[in-house]
C-alpha positions as CSV (number, residue, x, y, z in Angstrom):
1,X,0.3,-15.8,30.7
2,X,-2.0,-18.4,28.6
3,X,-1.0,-18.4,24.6
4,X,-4.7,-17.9,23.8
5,X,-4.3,-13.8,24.6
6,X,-1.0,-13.9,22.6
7,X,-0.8,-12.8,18.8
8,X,0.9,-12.8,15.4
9,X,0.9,-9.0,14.5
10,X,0.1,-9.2,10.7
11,X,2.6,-6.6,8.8
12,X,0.0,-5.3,6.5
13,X,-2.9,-5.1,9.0
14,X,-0.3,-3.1,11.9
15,X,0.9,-0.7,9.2
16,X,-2.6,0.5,8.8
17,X,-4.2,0.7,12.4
18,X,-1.3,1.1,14.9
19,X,-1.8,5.0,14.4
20,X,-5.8,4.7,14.6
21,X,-8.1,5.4,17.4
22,X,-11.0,3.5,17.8
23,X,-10.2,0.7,15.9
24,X,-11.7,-1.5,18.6
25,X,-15.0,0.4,18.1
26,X,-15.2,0.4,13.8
27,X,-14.0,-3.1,13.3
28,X,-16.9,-4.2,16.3
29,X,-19.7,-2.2,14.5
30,X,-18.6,-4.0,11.4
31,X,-18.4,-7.6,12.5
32,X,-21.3,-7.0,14.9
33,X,-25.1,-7.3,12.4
34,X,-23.5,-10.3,11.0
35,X,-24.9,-11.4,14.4
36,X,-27.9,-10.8,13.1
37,X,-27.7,-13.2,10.9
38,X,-28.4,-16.0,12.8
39,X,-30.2,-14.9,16.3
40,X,-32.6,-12.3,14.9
41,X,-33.5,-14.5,11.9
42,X,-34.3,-17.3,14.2
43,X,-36.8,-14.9,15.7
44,X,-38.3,-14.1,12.4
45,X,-38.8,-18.1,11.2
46,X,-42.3,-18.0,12.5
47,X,-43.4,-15.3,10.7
48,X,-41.5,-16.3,7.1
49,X,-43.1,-19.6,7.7
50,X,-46.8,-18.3,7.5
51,X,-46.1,-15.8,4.5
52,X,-44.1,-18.7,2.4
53,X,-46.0,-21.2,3.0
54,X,-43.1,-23.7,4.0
55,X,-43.1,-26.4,7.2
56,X,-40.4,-26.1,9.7
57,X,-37.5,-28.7,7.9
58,X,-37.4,-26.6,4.7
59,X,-37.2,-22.9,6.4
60,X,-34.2,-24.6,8.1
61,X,-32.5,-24.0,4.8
62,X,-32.9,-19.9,5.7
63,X,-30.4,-20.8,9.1
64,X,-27.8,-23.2,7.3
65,X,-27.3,-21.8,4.1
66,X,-26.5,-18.3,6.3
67,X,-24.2,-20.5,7.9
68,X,-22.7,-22.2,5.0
69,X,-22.0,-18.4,3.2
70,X,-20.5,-17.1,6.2
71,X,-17.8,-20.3,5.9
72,X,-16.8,-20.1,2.8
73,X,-17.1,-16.1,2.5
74,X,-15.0,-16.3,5.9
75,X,-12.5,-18.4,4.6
76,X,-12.5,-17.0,1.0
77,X,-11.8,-13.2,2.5
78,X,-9.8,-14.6,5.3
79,X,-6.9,-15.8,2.7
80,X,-7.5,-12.8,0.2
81,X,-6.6,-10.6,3.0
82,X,-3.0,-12.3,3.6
83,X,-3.0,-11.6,-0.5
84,X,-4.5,-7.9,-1.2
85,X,-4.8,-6.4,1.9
86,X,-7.9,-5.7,3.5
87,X,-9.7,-2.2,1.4
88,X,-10.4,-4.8,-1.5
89,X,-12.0,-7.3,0.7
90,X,-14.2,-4.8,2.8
91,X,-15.2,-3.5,-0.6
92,X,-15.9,-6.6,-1.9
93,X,-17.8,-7.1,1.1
94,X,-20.4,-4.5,0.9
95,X,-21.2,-5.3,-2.2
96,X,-21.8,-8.6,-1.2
97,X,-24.2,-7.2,1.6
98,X,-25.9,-5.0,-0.8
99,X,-27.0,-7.6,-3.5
100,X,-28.2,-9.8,-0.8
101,X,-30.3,-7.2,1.3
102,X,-31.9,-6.0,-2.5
103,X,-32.6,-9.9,-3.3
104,X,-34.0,-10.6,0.5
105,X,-36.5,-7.4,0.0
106,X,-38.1,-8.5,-3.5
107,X,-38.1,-12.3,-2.2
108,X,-41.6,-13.8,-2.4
109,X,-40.3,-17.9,-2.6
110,X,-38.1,-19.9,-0.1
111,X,-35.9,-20.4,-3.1
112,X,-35.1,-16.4,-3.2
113,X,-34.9,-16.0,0.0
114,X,-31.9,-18.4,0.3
115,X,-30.3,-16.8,-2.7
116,X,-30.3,-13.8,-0.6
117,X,-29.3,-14.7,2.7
118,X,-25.7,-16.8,0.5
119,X,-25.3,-13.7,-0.7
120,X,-25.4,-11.4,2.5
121,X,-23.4,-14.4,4.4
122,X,-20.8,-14.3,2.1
123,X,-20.4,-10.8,2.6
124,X,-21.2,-11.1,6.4
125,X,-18.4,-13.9,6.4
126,X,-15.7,-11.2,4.7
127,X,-16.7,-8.9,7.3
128,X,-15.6,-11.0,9.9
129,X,-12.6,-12.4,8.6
130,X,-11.4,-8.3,8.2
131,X,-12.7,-7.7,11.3
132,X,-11.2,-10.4,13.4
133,X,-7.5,-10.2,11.4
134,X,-7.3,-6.7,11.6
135,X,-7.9,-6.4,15.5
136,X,-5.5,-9.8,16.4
137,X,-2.9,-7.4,14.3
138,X,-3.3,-4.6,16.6
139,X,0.1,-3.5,17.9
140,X,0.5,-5.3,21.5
141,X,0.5,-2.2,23.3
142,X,-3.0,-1.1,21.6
143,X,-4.6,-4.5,21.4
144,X,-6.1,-5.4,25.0
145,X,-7.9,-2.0,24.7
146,X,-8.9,-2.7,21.1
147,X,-9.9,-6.3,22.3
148,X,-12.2,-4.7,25.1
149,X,-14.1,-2.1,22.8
150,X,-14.5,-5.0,20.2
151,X,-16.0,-7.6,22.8
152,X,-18.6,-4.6,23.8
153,X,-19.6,-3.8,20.7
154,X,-20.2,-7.9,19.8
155,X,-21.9,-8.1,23.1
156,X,-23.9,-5.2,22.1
157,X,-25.5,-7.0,19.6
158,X,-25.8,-10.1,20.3
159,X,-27.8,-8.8,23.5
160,X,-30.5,-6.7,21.0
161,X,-30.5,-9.8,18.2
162,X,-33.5,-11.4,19.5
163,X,-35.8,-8.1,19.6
164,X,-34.5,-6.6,16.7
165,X,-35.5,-9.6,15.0
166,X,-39.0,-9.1,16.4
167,X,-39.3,-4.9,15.8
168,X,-38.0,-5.8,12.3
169,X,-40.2,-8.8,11.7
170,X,-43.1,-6.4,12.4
171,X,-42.1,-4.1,9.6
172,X,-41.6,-6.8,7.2
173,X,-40.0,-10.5,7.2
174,X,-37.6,-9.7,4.6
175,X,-36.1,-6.9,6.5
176,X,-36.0,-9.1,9.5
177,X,-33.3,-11.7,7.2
178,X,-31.8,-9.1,6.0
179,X,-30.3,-7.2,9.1
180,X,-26.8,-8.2,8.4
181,X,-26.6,-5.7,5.7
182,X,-26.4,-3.2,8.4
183,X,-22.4,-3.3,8.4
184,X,-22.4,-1.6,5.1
185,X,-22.5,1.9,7.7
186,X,-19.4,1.1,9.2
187,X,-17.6,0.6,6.3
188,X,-16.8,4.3,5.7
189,X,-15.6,4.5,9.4
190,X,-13.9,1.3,8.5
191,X,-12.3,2.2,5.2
192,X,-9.3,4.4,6.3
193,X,-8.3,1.6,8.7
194,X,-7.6,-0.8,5.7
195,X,-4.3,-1.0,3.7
196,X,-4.1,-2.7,-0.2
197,X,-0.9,-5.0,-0.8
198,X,1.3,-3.0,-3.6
199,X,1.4,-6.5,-5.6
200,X,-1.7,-8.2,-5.3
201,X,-0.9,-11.7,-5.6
202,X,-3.2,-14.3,-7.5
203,X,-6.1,-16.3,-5.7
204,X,-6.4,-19.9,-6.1
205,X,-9.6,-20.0,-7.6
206,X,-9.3,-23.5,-7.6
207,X,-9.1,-24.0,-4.0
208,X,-12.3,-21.8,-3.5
209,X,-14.1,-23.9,-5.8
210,X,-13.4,-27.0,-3.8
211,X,-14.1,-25.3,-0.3
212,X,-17.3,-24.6,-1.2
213,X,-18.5,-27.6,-2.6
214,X,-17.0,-29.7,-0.1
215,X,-18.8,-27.5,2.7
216,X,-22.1,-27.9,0.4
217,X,-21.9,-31.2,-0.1
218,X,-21.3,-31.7,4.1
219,X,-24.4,-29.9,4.5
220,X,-26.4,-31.4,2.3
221,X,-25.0,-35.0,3.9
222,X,-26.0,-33.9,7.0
223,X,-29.4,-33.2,6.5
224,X,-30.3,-35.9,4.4
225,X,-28.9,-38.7,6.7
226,X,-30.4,-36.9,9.2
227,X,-33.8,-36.8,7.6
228,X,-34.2,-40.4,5.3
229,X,-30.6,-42.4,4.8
230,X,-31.0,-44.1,1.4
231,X,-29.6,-44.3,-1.6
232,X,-29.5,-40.6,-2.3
233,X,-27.6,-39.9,0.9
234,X,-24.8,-42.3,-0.1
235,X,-24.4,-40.8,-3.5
236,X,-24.1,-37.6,-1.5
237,X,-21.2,-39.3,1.0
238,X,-19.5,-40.5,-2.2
239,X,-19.6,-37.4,-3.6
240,X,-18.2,-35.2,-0.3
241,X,-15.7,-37.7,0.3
242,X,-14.1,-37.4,-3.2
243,X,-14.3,-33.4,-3.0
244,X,-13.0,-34.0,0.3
245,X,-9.9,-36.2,-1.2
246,X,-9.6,-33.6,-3.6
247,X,-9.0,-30.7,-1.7
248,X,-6.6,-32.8,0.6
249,X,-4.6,-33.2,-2.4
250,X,-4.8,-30.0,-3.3
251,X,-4.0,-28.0,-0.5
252,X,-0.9,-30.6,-0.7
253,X,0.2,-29.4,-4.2
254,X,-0.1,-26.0,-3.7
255,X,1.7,-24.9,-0.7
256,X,1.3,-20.9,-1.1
257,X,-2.8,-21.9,-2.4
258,X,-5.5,-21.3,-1.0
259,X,-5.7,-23.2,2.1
260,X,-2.6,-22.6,4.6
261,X,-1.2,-26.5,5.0
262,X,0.4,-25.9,7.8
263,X,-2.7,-24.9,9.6
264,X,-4.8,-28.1,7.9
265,X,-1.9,-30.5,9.0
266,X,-2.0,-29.0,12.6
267,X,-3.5,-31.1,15.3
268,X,-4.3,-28.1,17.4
269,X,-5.9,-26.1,14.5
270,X,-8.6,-29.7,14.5
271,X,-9.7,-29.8,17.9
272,X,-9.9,-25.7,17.9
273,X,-12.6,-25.8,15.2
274,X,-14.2,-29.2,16.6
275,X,-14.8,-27.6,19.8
276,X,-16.1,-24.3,18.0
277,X,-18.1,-26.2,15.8
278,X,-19.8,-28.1,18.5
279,X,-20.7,-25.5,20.2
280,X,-22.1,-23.2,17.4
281,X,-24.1,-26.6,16.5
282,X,-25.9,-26.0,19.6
283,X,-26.2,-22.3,19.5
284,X,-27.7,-23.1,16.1
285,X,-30.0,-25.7,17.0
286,X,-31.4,-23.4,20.0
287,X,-31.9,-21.1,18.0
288,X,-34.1,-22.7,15.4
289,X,-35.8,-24.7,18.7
290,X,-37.1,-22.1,20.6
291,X,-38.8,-19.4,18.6
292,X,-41.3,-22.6,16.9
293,X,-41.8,-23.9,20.5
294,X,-43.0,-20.7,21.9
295,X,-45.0,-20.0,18.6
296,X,-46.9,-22.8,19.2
297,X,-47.2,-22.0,23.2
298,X,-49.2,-18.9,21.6
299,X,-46.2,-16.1,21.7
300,X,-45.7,-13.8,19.4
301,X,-43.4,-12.8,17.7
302,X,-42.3,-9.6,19.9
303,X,-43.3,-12.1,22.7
304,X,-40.3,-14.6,21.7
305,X,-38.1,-11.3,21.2
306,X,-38.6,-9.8,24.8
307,X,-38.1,-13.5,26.3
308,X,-35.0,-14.2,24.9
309,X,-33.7,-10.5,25.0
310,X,-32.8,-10.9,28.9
311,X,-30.9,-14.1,28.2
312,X,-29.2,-12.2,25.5
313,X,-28.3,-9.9,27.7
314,X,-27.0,-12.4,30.9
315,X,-25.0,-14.3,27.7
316,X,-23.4,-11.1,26.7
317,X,-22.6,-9.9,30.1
318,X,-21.2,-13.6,31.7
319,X,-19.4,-14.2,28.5
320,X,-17.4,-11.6,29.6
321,X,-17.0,-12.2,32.4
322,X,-15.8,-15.8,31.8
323,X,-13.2,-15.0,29.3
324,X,-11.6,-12.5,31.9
325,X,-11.6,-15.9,34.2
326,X,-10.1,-17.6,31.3
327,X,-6.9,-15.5,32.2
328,X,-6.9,-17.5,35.4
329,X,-7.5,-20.7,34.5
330,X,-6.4,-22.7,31.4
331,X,-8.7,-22.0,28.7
332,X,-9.6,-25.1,27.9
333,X,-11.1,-25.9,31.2
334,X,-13.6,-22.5,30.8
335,X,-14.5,-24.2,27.4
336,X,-15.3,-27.1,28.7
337,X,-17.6,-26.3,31.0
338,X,-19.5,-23.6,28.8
339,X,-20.0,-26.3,26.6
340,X,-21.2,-29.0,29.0
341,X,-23.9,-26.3,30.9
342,X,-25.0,-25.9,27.0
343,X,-25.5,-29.4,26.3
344,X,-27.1,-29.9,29.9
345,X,-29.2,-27.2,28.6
346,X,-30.6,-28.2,25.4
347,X,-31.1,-32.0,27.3
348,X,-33.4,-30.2,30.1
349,X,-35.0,-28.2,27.5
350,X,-35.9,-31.5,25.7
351,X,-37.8,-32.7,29.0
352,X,-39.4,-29.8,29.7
353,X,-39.6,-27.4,27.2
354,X,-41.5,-24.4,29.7
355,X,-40.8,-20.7,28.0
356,X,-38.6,-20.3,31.2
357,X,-36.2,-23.1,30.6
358,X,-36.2,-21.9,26.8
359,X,-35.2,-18.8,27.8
360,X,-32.5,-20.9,30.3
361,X,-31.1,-22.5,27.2
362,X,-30.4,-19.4,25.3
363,X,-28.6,-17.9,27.5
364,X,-26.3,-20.8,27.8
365,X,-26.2,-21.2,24.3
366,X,-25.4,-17.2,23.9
367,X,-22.6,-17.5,26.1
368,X,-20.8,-20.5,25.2
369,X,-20.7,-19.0,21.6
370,X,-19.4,-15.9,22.9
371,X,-16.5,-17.9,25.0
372,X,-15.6,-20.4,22.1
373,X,-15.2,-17.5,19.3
374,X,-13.4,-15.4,21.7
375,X,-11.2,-17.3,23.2
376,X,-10.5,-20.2,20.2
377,X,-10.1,-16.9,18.1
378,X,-7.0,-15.9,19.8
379,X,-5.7,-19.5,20.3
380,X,-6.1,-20.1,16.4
381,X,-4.3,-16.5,15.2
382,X,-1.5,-17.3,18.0
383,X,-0.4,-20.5,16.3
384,X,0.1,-19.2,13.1
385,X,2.4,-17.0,11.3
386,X,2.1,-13.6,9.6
387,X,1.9,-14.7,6.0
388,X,-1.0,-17.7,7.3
389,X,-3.2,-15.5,10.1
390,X,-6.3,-14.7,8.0
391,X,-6.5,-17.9,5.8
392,X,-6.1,-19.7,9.4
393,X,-8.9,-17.9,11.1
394,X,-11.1,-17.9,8.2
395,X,-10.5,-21.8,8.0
396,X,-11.9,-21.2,11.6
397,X,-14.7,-19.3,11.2
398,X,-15.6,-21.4,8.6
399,X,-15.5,-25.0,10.6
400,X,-17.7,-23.0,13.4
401,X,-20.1,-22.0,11.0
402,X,-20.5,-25.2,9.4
403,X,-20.7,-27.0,12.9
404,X,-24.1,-24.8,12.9
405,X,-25.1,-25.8,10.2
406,X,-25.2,-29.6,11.4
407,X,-26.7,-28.7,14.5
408,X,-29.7,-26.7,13.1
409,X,-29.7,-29.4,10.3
410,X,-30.6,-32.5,12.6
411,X,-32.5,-30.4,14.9
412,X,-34.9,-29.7,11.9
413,X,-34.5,-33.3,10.0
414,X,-37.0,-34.9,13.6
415,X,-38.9,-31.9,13.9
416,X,-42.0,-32.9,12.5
417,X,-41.4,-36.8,12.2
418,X,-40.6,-37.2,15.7
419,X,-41.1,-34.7,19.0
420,X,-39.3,-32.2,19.2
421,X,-37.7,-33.9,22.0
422,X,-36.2,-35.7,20.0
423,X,-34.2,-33.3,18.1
424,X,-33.6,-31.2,21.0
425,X,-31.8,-34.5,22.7
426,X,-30.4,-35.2,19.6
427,X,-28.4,-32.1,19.3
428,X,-27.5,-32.2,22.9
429,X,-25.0,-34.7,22.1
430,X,-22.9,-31.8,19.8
431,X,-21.9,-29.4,22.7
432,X,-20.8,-32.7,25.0
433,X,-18.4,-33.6,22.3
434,X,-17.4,-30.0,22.1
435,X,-16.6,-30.4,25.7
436,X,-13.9,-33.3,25.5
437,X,-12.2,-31.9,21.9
438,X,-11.8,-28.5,24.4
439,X,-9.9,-30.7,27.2
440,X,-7.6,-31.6,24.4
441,X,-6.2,-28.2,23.6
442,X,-2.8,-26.9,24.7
C-alpha cells in the first residue's frame, strides 16, 4: 500500500464527522467554486479587459493576486484549524467570500477589482484548508468513500469552470470573478460537520504577517524580473530575502507558532510543494494563454467556454482515472509524467498555437492539477502529525498557489513585448522541473 492514501486522523476533525453522512459530498461542494477562481476567471479576462480598459500584463494581477489570497488564506485557516477547530474558520470564511463577491460587483477599476478577488481568495483559501483537513481526518473506515464523493464533486467543477465563466461573463464580468463566493451555500450543510476547540489557543499574528509579505514580495519579484530587471527588482530581492530570513528565524523561535517547523525543516514537505507548485505554474499560465489567443482568433467568449469545456471534462475524468493507477504504481512516477505531457504541452502550443492544440493543452494542464493536489495532498497530511496536519497542508496549498502565481506571472511579463511564444516556451520549463522534484519523493 503506497503512504500517499495513508492519513493522520485529526482528533478534533474525527470527533465531529465520523458520525456524519455525506461528508464527502458537503466538504466537495464547499472546496469546489474556489475552482472558479482560477479557470472560469481566465475565461472572463477578455471581457474585463475591454470594460477596464487594461492590456494583458496588468489584468494578470486579477489571476495572481487570486492566487496569492488563496496561499496565505490557505495557510492562515490551515494552522487556525489545529488551534480553534474548524466552525470559526468556515465562519470566518464566508465572511471573507461575502465582502469580496459585494467589492467585485461595485468594481469599476483594476485596482477594486483586485481588492475583491484577495478578499474572496482568502476566504476561498480557508475553504480549502477546512475542506481538505476535515476529509484526510475522516475515520479510515469512512474515508476512501468520503475521498470518492469529494474527487466527484472537485471534478464536477472543474469540468463546468470554463463555461460557467462564459454564461456568467454574459450576465456581467464582475459576476464572472466573483464565482467563488458560491461556497457560502454549502456552508449551512457544512456547519454541523465542524467542531470549536474548548480552549482556543492564541494565533501568531506575527507569523501571518511575515507569510504574507514574504509571499507578496515573491510575487512581486517574479513579475518584475520577469518584465524589466533593474534597480527596482533588486530592492524587491533584498527585500524578500530579508522577510524570507525573518520568517526562517521565526518559525525557529516559536516552535508551537505559526508555521509547523517540523514540516518547514522536512525535505519531503520541499519537493511535495516544488512539484505542486510547478505544475499549478503551468495550469496557471494556460490558463491566462489560451482564452487571449482565441480572442484574438475571433472567439467569443462562450466560444472559448464550449472549447475548453470538453477538455475540462477529459481532465476531470483521466484525473481519475490516473490517481486510481497511482495505487499501482509509485506515485511519483504518475506525477512525473502528468507533469512532463504538461510541459510537452504548453511547448507544442507555443509552436502552433491552433484552437485544437489549445484546447489539447488544457486538458493536460486540467489533469495534472487534478493528480498533483490529489495525490501530494495525501502524501503531505501522511507525514505529519495530529497537532501539525492543517498548518502542513495549508503550507501546501499555499506553495501550489504561489507556483501559479509565477507561472501566470512570466507568462504575462513577454506577452506583449515578445510573441506569445515566447512566454508560452517560457513557462514550459516550470512543469519539466515539476517532473524531476516528483522523481525525488518517497
Amino acid at each position: 500500500m503506497s503512504t500517499y492514501s495513508s492519513s493522520p486522523v485529526n482528533r478534533s476533525i474525527r470527533t465531529t464527522v465520523s458520525g456524519s453522512r455525506g461528508a464527502g459530498w458537503r466538504w466537495g461542494a464547499l472546496y469546489g467554486p474556489a475552482v472558479y477562481g482560477v479557470s472560469a476567471a481566465a475565461v472572463a479576462l477578455p471581457a474585463t479587459a475591454d470594460h477596464l480598459a487594461n492590456g494583458s500584463p496588468a489584468l494578470v494581477w486579477i489571476l495572481t493576486a487570486y492566487a496569492v489570497g488563496v496561499g496565505v488564506g490557505a495557510v492562515t485557516a490551515g494552522r487556525m484549524t489545529d488551534l480553534w477547530g474548524t466552525r470559526p474558520v468556515l465562519l470566518t470564511a464566508a465572511a471573507l467570500l461575502t465582502a469580496g463577491a459585494v467589492t467585485c460587483a461595485i468594481a469599476s477599476t483594476l485596482t477594486v477589482v483586485v481588492c475583491g478577488r484577495i478578499l474572496l481568495a482568502m476566504g476561498s483559501g480557508a475553504t480549502m484548508a477546512v475542506a481538505l483537513t476535515a476529509t484526510a481526518g475522516l475515520p479510515a473506515a469512512r474515508r476512501p468513500t468520503a475521498l470518492a464523493a469529494f474527487g466527484a464533486c472537485l471534478a464536477g467543477f472543474s469540468a463546468t469552470a470554463p463555461l460557467a465563466g462564459a454564461m456568467a461573463t454574459h450576465w456581467s464580468w464582475q459576476v464572472a470573478l466573483a464565482l467563488p463566493a458560491l461556497s457560502i451555500a454549502a456552508v449551512p450543510a457544512c456547519l454541523p460537520l465542524t467542531t470549536r476547540m474548548p480552549r482556543q489557543a492564541p494565533v501568531d499574528w506575527a507569523g501571518v504577517g511575515l507569510v504574507t509579505a514574504t509571499a507578496t514580495g515573491l510575487l512581486l519579484l517574479a513579475q518584475s524580473a520577469a518584465q524589466r530587471p533593474d534597480t527596482v527588482t533588486a530592492g524587491i530581492a533584498a527585500v524578500t530575502a530579508t522577510l524570507t530570513a525573518s520568517l526562517v528565524v521565526h518559525a525557529r523561535k516559536h516552535t508551537n507558532g505559526f508555521l509547523p517547523p517540523a514540516t518547514l525543516s522536512a525535505a519531503w514537505f520541499w519537493f511535495a510543494a516544488a512539484t505542486g507548485g510547478c505544475v499549478y505554474g503551468g495550469l496557471f499560465a494556460t490558463l491566462y494563454a489560451a482564452p487571449h489567443l482565441l480572442a484574438r482568433q475571433d472567439y467569443t467568449t462562450t466560444d472559448i467556454g464550449v472549447l475548453l469545456l470538453p477538455g475540462a471534462v477529459i481532465g476531470a475524468l483521466v484525473a481519475r482515472s490516473t490517481v486510481r493507477a497511482a495505487r499501482r504504481q509509485p506515485p511519483r512516477r504518475v506525477l512525473a509524467v502528468v507533469s512532463l505531457v504538461l510541459a510537452a504541452g504548453l511547448a507544442y502550443a507555443a509552436a502552433d498555437p491552433r484552437p485544437w492544440v489549445l484546447a489539447a493543452t488544457s486538458t493536460a494542464a486540467f489533469t495534472a492539477a487534478a493528480v498533483a493536489q490529489t495525490l501530494l495532498t495525501a502524501y503531505v497530511s501522511g507525514r505529519t502529525g495530529p497537532r501539525d496536519g492543517g498548518g502542513a497542508i495549508g503550507l501546501f496549498i499555499l506553495a501550489t498557489f504561489l507556483g501559479g502565481a509565477f507561472g501566470a506571472a512570466i507568462c504575462a511579463a513577454h506577452w506583449d513585448t515578445a510573441r506569445p511564444a515566447v512566454s508560452l516556451a517560457a513557462t514550459a520549463a516550470l512543469p519539466a522541473v515539476g517532473a524531476l522534484t516528483a522523481c525525488r519523493l518517497q
